[in-house]
VMD Tcl script that builds the backbone (N, CA, C; Angstrom):
set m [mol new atoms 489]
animate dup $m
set s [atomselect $m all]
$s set {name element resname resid chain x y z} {
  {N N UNK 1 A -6.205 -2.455 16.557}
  {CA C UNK 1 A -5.101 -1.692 15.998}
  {C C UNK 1 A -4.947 -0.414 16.819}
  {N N UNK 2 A -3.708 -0.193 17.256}
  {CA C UNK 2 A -3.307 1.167 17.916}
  {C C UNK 2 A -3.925 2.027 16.823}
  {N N UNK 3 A -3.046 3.544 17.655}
  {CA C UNK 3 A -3.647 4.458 17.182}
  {C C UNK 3 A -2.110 5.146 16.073}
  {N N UNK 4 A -0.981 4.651 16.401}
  {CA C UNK 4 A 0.072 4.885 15.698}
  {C C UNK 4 A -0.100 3.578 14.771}
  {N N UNK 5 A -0.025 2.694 14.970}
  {CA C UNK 5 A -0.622 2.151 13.523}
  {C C UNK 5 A -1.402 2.027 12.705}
  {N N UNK 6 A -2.544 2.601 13.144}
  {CA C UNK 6 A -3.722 3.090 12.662}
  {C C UNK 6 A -2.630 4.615 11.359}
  {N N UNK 7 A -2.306 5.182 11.951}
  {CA C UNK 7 A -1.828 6.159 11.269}
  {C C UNK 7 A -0.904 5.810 10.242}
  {N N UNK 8 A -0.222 4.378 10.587}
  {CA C UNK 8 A 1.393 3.991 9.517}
  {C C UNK 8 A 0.342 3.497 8.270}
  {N N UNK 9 A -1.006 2.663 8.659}
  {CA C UNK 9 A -2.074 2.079 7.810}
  {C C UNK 9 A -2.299 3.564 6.584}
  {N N UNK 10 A -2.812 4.510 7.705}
  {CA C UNK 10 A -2.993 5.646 6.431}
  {C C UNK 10 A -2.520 5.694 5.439}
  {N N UNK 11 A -1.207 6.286 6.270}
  {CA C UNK 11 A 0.239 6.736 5.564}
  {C C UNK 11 A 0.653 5.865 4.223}
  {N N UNK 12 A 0.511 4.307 4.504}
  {CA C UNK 12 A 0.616 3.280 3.784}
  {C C UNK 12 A -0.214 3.504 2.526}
  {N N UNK 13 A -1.467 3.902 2.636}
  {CA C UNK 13 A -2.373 3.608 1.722}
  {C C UNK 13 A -1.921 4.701 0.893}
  {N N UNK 14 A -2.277 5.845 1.700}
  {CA C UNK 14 A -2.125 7.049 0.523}
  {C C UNK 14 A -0.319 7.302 -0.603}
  {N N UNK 15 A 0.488 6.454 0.110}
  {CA C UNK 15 A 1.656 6.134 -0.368}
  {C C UNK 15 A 1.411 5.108 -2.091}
  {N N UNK 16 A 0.861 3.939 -1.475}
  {CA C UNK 16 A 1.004 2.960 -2.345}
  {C C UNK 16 A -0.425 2.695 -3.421}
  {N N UNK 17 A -1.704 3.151 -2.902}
  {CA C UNK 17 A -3.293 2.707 -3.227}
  {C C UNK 17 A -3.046 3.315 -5.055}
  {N N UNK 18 A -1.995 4.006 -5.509}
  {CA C UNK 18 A -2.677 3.952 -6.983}
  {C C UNK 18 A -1.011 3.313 -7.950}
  {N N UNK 19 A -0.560 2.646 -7.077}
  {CA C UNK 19 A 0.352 1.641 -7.635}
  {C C UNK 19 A -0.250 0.120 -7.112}
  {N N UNK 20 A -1.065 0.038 -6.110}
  {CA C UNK 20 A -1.691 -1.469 -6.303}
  {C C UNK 20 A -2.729 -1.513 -7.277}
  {N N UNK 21 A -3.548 -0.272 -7.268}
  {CA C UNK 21 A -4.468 -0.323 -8.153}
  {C C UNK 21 A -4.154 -0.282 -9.660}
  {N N UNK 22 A -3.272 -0.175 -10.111}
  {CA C UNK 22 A -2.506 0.188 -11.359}
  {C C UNK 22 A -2.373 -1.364 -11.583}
  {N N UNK 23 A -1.457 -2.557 -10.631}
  {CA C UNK 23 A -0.926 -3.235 -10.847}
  {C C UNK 23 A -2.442 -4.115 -10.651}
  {N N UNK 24 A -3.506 -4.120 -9.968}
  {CA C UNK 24 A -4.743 -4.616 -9.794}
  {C C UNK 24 A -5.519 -4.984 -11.633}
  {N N UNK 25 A -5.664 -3.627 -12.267}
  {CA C UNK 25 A -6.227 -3.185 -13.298}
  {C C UNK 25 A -5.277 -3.834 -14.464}
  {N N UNK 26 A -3.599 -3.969 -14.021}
  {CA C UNK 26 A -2.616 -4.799 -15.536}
  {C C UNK 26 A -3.089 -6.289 -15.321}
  {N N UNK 27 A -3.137 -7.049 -13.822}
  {CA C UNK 27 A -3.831 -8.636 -13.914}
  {C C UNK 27 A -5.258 -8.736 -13.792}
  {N N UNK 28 A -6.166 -7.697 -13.950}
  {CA C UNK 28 A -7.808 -7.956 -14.434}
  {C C UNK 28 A -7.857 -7.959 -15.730}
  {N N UNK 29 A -6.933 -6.802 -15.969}
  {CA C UNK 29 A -7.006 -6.880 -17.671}
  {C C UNK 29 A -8.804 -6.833 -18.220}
  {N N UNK 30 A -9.252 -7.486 -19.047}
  {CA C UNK 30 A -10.639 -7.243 -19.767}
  {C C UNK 30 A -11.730 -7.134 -18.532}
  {N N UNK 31 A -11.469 -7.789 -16.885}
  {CA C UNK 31 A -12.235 -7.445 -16.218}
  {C C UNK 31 A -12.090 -6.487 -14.977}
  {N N UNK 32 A -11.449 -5.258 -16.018}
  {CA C UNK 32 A -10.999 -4.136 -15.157}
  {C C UNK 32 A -12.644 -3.654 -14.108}
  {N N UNK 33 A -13.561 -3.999 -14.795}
  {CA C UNK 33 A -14.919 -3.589 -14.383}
  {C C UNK 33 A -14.772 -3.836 -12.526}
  {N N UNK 34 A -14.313 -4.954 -12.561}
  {CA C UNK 34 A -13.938 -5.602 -11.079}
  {C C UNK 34 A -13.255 -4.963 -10.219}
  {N N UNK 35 A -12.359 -3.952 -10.782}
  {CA C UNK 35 A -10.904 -3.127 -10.311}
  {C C UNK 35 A -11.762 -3.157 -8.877}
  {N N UNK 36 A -12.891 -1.720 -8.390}
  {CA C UNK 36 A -13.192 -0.988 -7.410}
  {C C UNK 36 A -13.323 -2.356 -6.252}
  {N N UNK 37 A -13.946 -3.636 -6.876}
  {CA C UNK 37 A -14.602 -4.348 -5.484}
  {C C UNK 37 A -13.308 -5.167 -5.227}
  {N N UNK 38 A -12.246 -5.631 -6.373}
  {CA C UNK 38 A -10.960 -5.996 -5.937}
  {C C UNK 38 A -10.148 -5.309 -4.886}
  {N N UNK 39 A -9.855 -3.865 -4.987}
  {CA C UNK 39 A -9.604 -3.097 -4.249}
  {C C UNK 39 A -9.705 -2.969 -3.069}
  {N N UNK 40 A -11.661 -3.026 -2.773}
  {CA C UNK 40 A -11.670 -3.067 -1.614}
  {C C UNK 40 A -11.432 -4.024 -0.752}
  {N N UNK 41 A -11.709 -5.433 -1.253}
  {CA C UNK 41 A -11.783 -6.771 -0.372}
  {C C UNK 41 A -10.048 -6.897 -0.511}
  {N N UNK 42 A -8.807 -6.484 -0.788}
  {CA C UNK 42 A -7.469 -6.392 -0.748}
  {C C UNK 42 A -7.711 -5.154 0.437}
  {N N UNK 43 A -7.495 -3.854 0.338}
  {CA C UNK 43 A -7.533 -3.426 1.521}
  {C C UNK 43 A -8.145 -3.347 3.202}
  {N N UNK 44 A -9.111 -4.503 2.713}
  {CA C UNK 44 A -9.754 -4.467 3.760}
  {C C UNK 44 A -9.097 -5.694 4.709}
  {N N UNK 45 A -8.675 -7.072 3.588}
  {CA C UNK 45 A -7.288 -7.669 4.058}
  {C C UNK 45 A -6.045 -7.398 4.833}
  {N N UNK 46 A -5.831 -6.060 4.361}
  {CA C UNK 46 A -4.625 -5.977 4.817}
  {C C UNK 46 A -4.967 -4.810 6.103}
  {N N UNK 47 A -5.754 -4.716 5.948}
  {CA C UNK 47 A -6.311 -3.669 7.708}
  {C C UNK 47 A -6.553 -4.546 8.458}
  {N N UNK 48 A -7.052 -5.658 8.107}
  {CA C UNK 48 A -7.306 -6.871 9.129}
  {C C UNK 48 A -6.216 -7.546 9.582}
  {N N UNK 49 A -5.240 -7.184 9.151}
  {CA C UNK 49 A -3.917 -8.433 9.088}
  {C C UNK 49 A -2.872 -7.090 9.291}
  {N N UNK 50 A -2.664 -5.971 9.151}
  {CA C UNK 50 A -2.046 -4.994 9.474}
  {C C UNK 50 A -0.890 -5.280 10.634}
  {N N UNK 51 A -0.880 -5.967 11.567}
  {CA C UNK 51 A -0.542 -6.072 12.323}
  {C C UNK 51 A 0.970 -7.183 12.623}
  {N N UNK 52 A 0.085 -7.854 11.446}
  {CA C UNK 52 A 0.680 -9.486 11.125}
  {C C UNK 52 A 2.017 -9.145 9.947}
  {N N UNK 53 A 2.118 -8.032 9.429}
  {CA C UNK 53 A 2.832 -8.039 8.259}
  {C C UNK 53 A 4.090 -7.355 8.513}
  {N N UNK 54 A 5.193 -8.019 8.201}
  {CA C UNK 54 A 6.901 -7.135 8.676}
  {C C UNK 54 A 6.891 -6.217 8.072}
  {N N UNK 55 A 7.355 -4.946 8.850}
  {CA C UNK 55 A 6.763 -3.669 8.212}
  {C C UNK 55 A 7.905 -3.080 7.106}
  {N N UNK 56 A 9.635 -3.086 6.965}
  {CA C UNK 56 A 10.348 -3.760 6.267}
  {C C UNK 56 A 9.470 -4.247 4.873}
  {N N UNK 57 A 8.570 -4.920 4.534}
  {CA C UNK 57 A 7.834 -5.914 3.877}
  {C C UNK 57 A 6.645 -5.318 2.912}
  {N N UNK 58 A 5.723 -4.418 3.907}
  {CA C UNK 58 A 4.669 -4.597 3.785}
  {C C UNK 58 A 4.235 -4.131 2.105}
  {N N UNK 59 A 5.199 -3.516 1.582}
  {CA C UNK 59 A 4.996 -3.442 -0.065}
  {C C UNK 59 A 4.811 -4.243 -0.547}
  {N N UNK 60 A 5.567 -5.519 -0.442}
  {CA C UNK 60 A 5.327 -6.689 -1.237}
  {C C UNK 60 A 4.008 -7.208 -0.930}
  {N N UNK 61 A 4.587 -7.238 0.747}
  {CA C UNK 61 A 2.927 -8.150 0.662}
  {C C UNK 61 A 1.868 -7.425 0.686}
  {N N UNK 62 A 1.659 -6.134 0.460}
  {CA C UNK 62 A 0.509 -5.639 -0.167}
  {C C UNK 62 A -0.090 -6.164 -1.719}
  {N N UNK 63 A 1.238 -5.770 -2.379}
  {CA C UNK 63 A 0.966 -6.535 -4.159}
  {C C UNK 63 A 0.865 -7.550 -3.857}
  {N N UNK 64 A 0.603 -9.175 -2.923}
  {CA C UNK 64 A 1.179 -10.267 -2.916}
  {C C UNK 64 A -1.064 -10.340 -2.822}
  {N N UNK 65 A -1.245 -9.506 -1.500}
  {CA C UNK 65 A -2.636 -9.775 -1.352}
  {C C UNK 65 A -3.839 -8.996 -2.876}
  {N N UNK 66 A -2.711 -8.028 -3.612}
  {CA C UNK 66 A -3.945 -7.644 -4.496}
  {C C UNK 66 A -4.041 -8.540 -5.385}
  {N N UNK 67 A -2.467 -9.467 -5.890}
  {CA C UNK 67 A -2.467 -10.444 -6.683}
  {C C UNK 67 A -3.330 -11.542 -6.310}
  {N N UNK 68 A -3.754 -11.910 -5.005}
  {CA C UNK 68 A -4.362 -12.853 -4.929}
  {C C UNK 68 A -5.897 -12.630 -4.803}
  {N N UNK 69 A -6.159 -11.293 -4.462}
  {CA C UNK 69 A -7.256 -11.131 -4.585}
  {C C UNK 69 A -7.923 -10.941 -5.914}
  {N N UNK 70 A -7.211 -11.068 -7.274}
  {CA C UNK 70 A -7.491 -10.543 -8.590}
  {C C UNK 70 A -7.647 -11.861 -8.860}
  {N N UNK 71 A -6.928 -12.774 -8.647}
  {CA C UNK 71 A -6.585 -14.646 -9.317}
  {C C UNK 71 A -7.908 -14.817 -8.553}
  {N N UNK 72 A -8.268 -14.602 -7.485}
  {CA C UNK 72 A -9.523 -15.194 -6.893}
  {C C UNK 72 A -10.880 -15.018 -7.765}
  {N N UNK 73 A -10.893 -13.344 -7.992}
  {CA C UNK 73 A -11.953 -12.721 -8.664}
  {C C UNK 73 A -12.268 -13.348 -10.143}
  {N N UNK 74 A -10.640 -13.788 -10.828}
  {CA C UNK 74 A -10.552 -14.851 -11.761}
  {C C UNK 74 A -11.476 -15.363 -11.400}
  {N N UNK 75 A -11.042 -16.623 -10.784}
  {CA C UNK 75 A -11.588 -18.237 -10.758}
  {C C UNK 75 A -12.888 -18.096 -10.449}
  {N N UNK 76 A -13.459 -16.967 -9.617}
  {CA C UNK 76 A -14.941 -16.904 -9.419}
  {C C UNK 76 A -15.742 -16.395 -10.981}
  {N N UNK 77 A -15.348 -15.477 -11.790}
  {CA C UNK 77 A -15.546 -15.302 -13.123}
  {C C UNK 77 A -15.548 -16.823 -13.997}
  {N N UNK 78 A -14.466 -17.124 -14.121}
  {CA C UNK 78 A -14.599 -18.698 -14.682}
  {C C UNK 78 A -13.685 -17.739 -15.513}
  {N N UNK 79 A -13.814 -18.626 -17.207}
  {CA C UNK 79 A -12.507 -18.739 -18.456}
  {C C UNK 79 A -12.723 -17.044 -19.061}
  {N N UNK 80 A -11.719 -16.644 -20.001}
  {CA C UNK 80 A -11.977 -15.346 -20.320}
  {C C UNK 80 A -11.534 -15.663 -21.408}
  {N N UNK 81 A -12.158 -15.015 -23.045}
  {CA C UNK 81 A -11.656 -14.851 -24.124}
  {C C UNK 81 A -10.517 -14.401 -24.362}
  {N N UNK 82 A -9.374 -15.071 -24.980}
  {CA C UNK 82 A -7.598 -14.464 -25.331}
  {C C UNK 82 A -8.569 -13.511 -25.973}
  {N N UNK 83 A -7.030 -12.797 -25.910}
  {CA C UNK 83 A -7.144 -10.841 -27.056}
  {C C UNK 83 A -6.374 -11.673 -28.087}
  {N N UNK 84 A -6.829 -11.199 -29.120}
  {CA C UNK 84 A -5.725 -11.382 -30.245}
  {C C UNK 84 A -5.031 -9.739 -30.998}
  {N N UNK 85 A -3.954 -10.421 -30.748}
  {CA C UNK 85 A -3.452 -9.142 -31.232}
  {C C UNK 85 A -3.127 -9.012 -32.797}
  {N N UNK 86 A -3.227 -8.096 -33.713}
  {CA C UNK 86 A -3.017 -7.621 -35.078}
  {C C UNK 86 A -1.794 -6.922 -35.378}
  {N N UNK 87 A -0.839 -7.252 -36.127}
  {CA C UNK 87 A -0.002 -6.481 -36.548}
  {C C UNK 87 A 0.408 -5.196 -36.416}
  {N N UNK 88 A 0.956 -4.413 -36.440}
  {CA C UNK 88 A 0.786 -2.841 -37.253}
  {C C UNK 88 A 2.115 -2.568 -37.543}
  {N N UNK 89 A 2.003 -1.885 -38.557}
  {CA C UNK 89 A 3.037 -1.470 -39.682}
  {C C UNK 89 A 3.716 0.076 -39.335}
  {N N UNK 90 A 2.607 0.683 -38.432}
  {CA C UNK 90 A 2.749 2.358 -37.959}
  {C C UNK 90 A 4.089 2.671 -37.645}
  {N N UNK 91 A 4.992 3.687 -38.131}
  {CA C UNK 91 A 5.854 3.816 -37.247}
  {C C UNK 91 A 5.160 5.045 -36.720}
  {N N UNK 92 A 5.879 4.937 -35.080}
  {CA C UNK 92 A 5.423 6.496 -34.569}
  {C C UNK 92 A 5.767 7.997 -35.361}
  {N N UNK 93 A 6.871 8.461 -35.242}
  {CA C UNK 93 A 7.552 9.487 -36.082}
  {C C UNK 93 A 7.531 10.490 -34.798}
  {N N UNK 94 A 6.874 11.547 -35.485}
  {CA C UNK 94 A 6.041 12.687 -34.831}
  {C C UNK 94 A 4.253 13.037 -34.183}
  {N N UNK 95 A 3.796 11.635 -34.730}
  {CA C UNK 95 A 1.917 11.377 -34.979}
  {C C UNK 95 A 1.267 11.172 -33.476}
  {N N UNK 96 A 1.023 12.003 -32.961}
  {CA C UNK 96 A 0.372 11.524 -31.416}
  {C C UNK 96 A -0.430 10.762 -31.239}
  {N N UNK 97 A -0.910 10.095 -32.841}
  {CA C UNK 97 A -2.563 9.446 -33.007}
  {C C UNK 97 A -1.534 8.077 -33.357}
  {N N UNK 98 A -0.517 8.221 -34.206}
  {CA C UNK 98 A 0.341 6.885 -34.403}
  {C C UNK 98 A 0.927 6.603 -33.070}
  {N N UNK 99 A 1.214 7.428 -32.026}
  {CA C UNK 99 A 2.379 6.670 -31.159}
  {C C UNK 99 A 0.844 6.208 -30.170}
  {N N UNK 100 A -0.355 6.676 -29.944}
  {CA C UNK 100 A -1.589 6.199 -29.407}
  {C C UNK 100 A -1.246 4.890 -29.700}
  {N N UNK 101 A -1.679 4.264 -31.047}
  {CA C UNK 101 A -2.288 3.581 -31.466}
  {C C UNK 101 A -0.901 1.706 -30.951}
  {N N UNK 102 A 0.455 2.436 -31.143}
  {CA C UNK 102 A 1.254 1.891 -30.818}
  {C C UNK 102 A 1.213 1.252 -29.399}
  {N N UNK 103 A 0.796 2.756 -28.669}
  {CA C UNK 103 A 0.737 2.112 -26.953}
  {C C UNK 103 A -0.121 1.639 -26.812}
  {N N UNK 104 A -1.345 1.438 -27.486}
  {CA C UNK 104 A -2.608 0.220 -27.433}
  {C C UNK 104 A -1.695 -0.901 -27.760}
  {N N UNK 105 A -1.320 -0.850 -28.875}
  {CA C UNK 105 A -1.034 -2.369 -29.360}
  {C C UNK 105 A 0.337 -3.097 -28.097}
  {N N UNK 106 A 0.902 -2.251 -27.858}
  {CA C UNK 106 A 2.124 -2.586 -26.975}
  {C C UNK 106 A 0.755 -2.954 -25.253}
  {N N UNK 107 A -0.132 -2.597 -25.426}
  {CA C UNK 107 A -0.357 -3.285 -24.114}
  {C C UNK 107 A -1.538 -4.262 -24.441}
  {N N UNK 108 A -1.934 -4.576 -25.778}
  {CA C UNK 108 A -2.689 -5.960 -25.707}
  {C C UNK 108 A -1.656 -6.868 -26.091}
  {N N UNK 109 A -0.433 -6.287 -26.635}
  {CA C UNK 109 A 0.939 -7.753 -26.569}
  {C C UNK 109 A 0.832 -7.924 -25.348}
  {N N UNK 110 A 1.013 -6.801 -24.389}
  {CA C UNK 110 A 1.328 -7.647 -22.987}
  {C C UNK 110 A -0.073 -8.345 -22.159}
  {N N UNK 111 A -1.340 -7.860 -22.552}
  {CA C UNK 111 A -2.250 -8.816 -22.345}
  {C C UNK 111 A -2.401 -9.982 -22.606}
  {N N UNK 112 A -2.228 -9.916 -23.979}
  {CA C UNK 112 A -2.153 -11.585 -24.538}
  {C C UNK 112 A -1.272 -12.935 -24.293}
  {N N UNK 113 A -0.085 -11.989 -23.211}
  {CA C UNK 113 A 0.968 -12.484 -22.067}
  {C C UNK 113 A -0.129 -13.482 -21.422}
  {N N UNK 114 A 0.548 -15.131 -21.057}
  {CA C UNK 114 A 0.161 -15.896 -19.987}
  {C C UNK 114 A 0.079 -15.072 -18.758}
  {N N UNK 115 A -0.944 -15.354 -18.095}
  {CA C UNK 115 A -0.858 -14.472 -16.688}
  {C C UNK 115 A 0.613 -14.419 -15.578}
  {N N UNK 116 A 1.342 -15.476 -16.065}
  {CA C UNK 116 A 2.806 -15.578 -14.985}
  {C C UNK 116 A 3.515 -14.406 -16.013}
  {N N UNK 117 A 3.509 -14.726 -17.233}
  {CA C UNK 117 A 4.990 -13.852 -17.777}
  {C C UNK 117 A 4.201 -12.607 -17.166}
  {N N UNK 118 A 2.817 -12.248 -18.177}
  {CA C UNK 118 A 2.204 -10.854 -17.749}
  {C C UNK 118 A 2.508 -9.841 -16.561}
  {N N UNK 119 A 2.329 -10.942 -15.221}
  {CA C UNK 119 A 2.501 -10.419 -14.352}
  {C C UNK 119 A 4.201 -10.102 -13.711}
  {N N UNK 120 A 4.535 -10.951 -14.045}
  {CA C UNK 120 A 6.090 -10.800 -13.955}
  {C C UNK 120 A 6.569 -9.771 -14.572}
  {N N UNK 121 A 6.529 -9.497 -15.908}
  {CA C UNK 121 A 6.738 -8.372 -17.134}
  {C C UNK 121 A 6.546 -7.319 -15.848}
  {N N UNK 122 A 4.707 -7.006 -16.046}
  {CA C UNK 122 A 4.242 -5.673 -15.300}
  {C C UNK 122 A 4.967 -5.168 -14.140}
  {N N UNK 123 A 5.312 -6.317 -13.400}
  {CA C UNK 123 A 6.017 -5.560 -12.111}
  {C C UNK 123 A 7.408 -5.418 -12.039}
  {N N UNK 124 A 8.359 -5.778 -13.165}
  {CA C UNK 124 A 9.556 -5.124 -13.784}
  {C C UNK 124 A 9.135 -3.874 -14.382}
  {N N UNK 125 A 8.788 -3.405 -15.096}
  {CA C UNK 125 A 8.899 -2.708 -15.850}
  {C C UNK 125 A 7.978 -1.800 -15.727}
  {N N UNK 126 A 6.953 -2.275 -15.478}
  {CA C UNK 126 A 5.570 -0.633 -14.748}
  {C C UNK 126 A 6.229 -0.457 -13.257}
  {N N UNK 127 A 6.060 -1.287 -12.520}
  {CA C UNK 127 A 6.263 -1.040 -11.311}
  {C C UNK 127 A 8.361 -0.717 -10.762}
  {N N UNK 128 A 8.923 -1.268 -11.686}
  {CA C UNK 128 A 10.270 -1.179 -11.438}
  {C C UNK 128 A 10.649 -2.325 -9.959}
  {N N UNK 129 A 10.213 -3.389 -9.941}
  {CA C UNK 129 A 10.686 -3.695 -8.710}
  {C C UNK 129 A 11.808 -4.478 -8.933}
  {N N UNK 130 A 12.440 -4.983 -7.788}
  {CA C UNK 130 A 14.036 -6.034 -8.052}
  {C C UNK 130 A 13.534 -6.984 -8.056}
  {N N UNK 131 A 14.150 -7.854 -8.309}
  {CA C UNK 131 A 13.669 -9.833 -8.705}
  {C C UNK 131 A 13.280 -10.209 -7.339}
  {N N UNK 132 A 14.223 -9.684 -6.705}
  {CA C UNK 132 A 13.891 -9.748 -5.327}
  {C C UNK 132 A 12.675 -10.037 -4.568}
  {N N UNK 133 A 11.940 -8.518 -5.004}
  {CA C UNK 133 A 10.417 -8.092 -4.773}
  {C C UNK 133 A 9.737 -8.939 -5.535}
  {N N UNK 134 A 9.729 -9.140 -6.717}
  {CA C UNK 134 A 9.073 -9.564 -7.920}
  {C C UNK 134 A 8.635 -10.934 -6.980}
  {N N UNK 135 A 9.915 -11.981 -6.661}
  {CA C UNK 135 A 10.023 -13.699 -6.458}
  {C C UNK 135 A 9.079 -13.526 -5.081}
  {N N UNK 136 A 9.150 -12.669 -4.218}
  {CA C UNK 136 A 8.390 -12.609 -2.843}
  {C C UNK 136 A 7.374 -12.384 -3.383}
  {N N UNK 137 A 6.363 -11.316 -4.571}
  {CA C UNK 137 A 5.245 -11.002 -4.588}
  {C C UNK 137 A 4.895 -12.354 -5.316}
  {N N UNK 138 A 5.560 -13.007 -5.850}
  {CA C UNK 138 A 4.299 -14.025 -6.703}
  {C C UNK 138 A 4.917 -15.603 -6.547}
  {N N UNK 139 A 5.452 -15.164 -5.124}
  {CA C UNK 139 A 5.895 -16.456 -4.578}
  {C C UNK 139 A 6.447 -17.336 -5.372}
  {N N UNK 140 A 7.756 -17.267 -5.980}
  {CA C UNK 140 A 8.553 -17.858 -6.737}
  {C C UNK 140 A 9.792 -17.912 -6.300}
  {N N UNK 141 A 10.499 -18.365 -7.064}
  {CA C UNK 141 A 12.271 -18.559 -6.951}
  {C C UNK 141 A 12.543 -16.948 -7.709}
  {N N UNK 142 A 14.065 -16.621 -7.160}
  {CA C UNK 142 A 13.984 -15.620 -8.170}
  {C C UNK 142 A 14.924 -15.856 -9.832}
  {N N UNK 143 A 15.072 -17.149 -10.052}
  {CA C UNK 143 A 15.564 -17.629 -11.425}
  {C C UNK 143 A 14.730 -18.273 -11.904}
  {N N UNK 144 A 13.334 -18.352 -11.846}
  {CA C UNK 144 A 12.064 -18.641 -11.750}
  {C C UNK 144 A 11.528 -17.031 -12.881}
  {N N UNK 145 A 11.354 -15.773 -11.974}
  {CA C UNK 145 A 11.169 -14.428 -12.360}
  {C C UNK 145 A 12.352 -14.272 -13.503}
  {N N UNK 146 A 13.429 -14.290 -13.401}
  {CA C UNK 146 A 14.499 -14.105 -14.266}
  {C C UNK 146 A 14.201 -14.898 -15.441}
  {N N UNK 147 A 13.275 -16.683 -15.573}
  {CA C UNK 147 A 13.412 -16.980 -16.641}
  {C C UNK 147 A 11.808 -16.461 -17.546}
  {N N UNK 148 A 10.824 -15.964 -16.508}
  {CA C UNK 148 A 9.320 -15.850 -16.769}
  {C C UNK 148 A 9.708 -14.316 -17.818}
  {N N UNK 149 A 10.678 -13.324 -17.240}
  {CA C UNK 149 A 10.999 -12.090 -17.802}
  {C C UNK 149 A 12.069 -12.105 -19.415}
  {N N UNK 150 A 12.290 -13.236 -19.286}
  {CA C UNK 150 A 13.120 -13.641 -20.363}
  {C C UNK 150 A 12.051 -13.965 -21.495}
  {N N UNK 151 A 11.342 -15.080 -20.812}
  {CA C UNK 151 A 10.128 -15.569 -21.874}
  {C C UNK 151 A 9.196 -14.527 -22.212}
  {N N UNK 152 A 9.358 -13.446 -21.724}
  {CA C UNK 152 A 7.962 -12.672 -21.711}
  {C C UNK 152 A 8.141 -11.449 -22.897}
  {N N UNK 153 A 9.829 -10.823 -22.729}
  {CA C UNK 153 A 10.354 -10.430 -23.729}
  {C C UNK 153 A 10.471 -10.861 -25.297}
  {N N UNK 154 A 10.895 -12.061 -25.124}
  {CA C UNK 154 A 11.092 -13.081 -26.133}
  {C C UNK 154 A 9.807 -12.979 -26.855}
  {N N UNK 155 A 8.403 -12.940 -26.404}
  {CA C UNK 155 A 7.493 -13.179 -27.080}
  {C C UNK 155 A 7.173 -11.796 -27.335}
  {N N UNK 156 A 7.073 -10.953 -26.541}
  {CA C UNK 156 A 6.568 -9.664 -27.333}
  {C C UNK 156 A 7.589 -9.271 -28.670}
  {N N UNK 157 A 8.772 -9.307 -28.463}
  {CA C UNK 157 A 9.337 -9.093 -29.405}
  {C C UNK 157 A 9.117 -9.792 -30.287}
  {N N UNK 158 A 8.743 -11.323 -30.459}
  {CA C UNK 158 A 8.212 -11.436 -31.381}
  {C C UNK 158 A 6.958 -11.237 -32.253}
  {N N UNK 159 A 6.597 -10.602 -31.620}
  {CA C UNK 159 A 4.964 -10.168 -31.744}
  {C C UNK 159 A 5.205 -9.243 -32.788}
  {N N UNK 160 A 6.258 -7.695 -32.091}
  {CA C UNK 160 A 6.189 -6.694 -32.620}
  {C C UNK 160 A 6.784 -6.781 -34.041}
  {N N UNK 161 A 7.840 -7.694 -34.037}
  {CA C UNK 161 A 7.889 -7.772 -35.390}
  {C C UNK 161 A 9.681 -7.090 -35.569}
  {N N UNK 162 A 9.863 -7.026 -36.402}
  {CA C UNK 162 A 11.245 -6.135 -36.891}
  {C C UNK 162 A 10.681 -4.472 -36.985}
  {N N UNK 163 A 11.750 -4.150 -36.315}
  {CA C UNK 163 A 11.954 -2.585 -36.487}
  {C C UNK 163 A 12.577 -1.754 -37.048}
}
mol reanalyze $m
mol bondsrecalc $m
mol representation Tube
mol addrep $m
């Protein structure tokens, strides 16, 4: 690796390293414990391959290698216990301890998400990306993402209940 790409590599990391890691930690989910060594064996990927990636691009396929490096860390773990999620009746109001308790429950609905909607959901809506981005990071169609984001809604809302 040059020494100007050596530098775009920096630049790259300190840009993007706590939005992969964010999006690393929403598909480990219960084995966030994993986050740090996921992390590294994804960046150390993409320093190796730095070279290889359209630079135009390289956002996606950054999330494209942490996603695969997390599904890997999966399958080497083996099966994981579903979350089950519980009701709640709370409305927020004014209660900083009620609207807490809300944003727990609003993110074991989205845990308890199949890992496609899950991940689909997360990178609409945490990450903000276009279907666009979304269908390139998890290698899909993008009416594929359009119907995974449909289903994914559909179920939390039913989760949460009437409001």
């Amino acid at each position: 690796m040059r020494g100007t790409e050596q530098g775009e590599f920096v630049e790259f990391y300190a840009r993007e390293s706590n939005s992969v890691r964010r999006y690393a930690r929403a598909i480990l989910g219960g084995a966030a414990f994993d986050l740090d060594d996921v992390m590294q064996e994804a960046w150390t990927k993409a320093w190796r391959a730095w070279d290889s990636a359209a630079p135009e691009r390289r956002r996606a396929w950054m999330f494209r290698i942490v996603r695969n490096c997390c599904l890997d860390r999966h399958r080497r773990r083996g099966p994981t216990m579903e979350v089950q999620v519980a009701k709640d009746d709370l409305s927020a109001g004014d209660d900083p301890l009620v609207a807490r308790v809300e944003a727990t429950t609003a993110v074991l609905l989205i845990e308890a998400l199949s890992r496609p909607l899950r991940d689909t959901l997360y990178l609409r809506v945490v990450e903000e990306r276009s279907y666009d981005e979304i269908a390139s990071i998890l290698a899909v169609p993008i009416g594929t993402v359009m119907s995974r984001l449909y289903a994914a809604r559909q179920i939390v809302a039913r989760k949460m209940g009437p409001r």
